[in-house]
N, C-alpha and C positions, 0 to 999 in steps of 0.2 A: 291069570292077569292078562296076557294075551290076548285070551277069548273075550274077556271085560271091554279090553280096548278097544277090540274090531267094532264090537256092538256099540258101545256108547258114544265113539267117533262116526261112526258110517252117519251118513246124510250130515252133517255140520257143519256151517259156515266158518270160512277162515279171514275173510276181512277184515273181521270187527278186534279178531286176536293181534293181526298186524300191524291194524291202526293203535290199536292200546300198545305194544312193541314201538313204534316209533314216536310216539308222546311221550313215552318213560325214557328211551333213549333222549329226547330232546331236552328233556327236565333234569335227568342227570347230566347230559354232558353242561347243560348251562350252570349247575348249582356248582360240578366239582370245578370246571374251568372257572369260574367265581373266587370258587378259594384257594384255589391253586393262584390266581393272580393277586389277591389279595396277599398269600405270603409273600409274595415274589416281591409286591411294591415295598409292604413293611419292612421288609426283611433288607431290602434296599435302603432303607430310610434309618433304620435303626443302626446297621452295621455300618454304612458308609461312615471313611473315617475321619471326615468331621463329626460325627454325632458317636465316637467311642467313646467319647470323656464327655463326663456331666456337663449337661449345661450351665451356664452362668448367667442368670438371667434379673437385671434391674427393675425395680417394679416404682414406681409412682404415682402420689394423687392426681386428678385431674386439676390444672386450675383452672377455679370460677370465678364470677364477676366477684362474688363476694366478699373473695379473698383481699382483690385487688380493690377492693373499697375499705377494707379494713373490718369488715363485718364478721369473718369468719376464721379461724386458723387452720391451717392444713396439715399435713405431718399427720404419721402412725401412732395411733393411742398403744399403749400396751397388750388391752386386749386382740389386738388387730393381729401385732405382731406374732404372739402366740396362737391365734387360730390359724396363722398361714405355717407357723412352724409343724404346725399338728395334722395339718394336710398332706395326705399319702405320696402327692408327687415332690415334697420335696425336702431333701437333703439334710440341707443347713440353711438355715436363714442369720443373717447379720443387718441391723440400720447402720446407715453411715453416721458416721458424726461430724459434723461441721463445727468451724474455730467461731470462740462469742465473742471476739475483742477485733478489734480489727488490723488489716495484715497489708502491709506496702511491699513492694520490692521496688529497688533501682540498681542499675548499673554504673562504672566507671570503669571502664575498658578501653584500652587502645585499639584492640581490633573490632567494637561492634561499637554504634551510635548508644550513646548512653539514652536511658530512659528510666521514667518514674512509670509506676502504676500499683492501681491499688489492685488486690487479693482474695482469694479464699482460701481458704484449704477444704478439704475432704480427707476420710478417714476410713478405711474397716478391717478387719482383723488379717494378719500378716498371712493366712492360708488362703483369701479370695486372688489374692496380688499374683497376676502371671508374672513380673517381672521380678527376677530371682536374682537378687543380687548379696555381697556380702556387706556392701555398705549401707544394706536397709534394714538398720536399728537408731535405736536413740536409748542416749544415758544421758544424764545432768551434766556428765562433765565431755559431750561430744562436744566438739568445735564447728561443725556446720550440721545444717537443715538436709538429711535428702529427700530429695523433690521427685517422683512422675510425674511425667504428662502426658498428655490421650496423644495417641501414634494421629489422631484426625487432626490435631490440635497444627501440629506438624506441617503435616497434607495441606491444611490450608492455607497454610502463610508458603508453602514451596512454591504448590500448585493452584492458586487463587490469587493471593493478595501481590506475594514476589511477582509475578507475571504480570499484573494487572499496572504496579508500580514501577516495572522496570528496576529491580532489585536481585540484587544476587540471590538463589536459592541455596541451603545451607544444608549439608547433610547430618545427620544424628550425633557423627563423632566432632563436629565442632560446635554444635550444641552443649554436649556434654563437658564442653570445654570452656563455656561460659562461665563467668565470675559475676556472682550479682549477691548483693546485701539483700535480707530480709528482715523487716522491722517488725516486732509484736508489741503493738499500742497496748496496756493495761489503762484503768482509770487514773491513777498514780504512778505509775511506772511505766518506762516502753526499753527494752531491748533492741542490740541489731545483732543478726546472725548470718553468717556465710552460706551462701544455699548450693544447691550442687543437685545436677539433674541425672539421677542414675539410669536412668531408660521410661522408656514410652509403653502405654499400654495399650492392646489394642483390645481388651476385655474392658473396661472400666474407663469413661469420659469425664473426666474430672481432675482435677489438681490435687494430688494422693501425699500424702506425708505419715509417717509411723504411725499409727493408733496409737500407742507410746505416748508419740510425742508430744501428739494434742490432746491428748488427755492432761499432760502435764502441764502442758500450756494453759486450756483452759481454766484450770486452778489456779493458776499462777496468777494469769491478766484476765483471765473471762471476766466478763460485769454485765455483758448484755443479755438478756433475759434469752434462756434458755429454752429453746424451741422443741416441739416431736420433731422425730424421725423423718425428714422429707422424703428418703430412700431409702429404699432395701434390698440388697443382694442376696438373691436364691439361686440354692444349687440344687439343680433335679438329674439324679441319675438319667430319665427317658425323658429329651424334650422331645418327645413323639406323644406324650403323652395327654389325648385331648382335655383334661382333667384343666390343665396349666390354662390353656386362651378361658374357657367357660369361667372358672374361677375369677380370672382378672377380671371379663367383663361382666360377670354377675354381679362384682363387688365395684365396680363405675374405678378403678385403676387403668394406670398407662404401663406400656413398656416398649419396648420399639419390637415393634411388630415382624422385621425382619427374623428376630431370634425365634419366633413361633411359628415359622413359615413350614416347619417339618410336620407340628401340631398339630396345621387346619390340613394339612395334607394327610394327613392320617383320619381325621375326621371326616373326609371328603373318601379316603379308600371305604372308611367303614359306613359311609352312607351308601356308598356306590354299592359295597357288597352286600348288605341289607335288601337296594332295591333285587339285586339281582337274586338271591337269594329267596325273596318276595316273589319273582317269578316263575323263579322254579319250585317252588314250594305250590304254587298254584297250578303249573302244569303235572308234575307228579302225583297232587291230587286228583286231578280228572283223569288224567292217568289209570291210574291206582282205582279210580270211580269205572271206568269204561272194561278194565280188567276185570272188576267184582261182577259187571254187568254182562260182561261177554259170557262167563262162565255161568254165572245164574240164567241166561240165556241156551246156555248148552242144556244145564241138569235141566230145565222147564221143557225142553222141547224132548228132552230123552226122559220125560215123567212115565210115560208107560213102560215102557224099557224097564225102567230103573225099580216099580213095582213087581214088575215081576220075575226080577232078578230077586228081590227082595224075600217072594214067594219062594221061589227056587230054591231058599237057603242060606243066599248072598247074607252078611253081615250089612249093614249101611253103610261099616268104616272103609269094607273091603269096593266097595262099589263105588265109592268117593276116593277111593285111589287113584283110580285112572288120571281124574281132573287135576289132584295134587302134583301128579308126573307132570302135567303138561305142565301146571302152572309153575314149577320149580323148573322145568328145560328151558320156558320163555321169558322166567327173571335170569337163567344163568347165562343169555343169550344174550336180553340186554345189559347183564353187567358185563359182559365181558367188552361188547363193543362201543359201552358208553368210557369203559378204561382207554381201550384203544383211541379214541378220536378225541378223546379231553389229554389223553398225552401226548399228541400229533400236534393239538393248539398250544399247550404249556413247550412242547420244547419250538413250535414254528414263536411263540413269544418271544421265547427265550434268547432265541438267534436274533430277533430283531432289538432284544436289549442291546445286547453284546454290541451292535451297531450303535448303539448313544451311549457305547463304554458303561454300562450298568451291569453289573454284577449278580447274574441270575441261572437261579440252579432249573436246567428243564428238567423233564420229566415229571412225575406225579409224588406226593410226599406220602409221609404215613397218615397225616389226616384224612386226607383226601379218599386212600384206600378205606380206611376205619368209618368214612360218613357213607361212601356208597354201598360195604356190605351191611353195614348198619342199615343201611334203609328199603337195601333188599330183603334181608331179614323180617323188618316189621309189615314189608307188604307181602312174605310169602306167608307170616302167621295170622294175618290177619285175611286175605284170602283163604288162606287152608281153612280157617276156621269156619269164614261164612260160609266153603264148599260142603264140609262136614254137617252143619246147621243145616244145609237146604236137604240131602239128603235124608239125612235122619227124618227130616219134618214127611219125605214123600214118604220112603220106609213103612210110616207111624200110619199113614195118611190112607 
């Protein structure tokens, strides 16, 4: 083997081997530091722990002119509802329900200015409700209405309207201490009931009452023609998941866009990683091209040599040995150092998260390990082979 070596190395250029050495090194180190920061961001975005618990996320129609001329109805058909239940990203899905009769409240209090106004309700099943109370039920023989209301609802009459008007701002627990009548107008009949505001939500913007309760209610006084679903409450284990923004806006839906901000940033890592990925995959190629070339380079120029080694006795496989050595020292060379310097960038990353308080593992993962000998692999068998093929052909030849 020795003597093979001296012979078929003497007189061969080594630049062409160096420059293919530092193209593969460049290809690797960009592809693995690609994925190594793509886990890093997900893995950020996923665990951080706002986003441990499913999201809750409100979905509705756009409205159009046409609505608003009377042309057209808006609200979720049936079918609607069930193809967004049957979609991989989410959960549970619930429509709200809204009261059909109409709804007053007033107060009479010593300690707050009395007022009229009229109403809504809203409604959806008692497992969306953050707000966890013991006195959110209804039974026919309860004695008052409990009430939420959106924590923004709040915010703006503290910090907007009170300030604006020169008015006291009021905190949560004297809110809760409000005493106000609520009336449910039927066609024939109207009711009044005690209303009582158990807590604020900051999941759900709307004026919330039992599911329960308006269900019974609308039995009871409903007469106005029953509307779809204007709303719907989805719960998706991963709102990382780009599936969620594509879906809404394929299907022409709203939702506040803030809750899907984790979404498009997930879909913006895995563009970013694609391109990158894109690049490396195109220098590893030429790569990988300049290494099949360097070496069909070698055996072409050691063609007499190699014939008459051939003569000699030599096997072909035994004579394309030499080449295989090299070409297995100068992929083990560049993986070791495309390891080195794509773990130097993941953990100098790493350090600089830690600086924006982000929660980031340096070093190199097991992916990462698993795609670079992986891809060493395919370019030492797919060289060995074309070395064994050029040989054999001289061999023959």
């Amino acid at each position: 083997m020795k003597y093979l070596f001296s012979i078929l190395w003497k007189d061969q250029g080594r630049m062409h081997l160096l420059w293919a050495m530092l193209g593969t090194v460049a290809g690797f180190v960009l592809l693995l530091s690609g994925i190594r920061f793509y886990e890093n961001m997900n893995s950020v975005l996923t665990q951080n722990e706002d986003l441990l618990d499913p999201e809750y996320i409100i979905i509705n129609k756009e409205v159009n002119i046409g609505q608003t001329l009377g042309l057209g109805a808006g609200g979720f058909s049936d079918n609607e509802i069930e193809e967004l239940e049957s979609q991989p990203f989410a959960d549970r899905v619930a429509p709200f329900i809204s009261n059909e009769f109409p709804i007053s409240a007033f107060t009479r209090s010593k300690q707050f200015p009395n007022f009229y106004t009229e109403l809504f309700f809203e409604a959806v099943p008692d497992e969306f409700i953050d707000v966890k109370s013991d006195d959110w039920d209804w039974s026919d023989d309860k004695k008052y209405i409990p009430v939420i209301l959106p924590q923004d609802y709040l915010n703006l009459y503290n910090f907007g309207f009170a300030q604006s008007q020169g008015l006291p701002q009021i905190p949560k627990e004297m809110i809760s201490m409000l005493q106000f009548n609520i009336i449910l107008k039927g066609r024939e009949e109207k009711a009044t009931y005690p209303g009582k505001i158990i807590g604020f939500s900051n999941r759900i913007n709307s004026i919330l009452v039992p599911y329960d309760f308006l269900q019974w209610a609308n039995g009871k006084y409903g007469y106005l023609e029953k509307n779809k679903p204007s709303r719907i409450i989805l719960v998706s284990p991963d709102p990382t998941d780009p599936q969620i923004i594509q879906y809404i806006e394929n299907k022409g839906y709203d939702t506040i866009r803030e809750k899907l901000k984790s979404s498009r940033l997930n879909i913006i890592l895995k563009f970013v990683l694609s391109f990158v990925v894109l690049i490396a995959a195109i220098i590893i190629g030429l790569a990988f091209l300049i290494f099949l070339l360097s070496l069909q380079l070698m055996i072409s120029r050691s063609a007499e040599k190699i014939k008459r080694l051939h003569k000699l006795g030599y096997h072909h496989s035994e004579i394309s040995r030499p080449y295989i050595i090299i070409l297995l020292a100068l992929l083990i060379i560049v993986t070791a150092i495309s390891l080195v310097i794509s773990a130097v960038i993941s953990s100098k990353l790493a350090r600089m998260a830690l600086d924006w308080s982000l929660d980031v593992t340096p070093g190199l993962s097991t992916v990462t390990y698993i795609v670079a000998f992986g891809l060493i692999l395919v370019m030492f068998i797919l060289n060995a082979s074309a070395i064994r093929l050029s040989t054999r052909r001289l061999c023959k030849g």
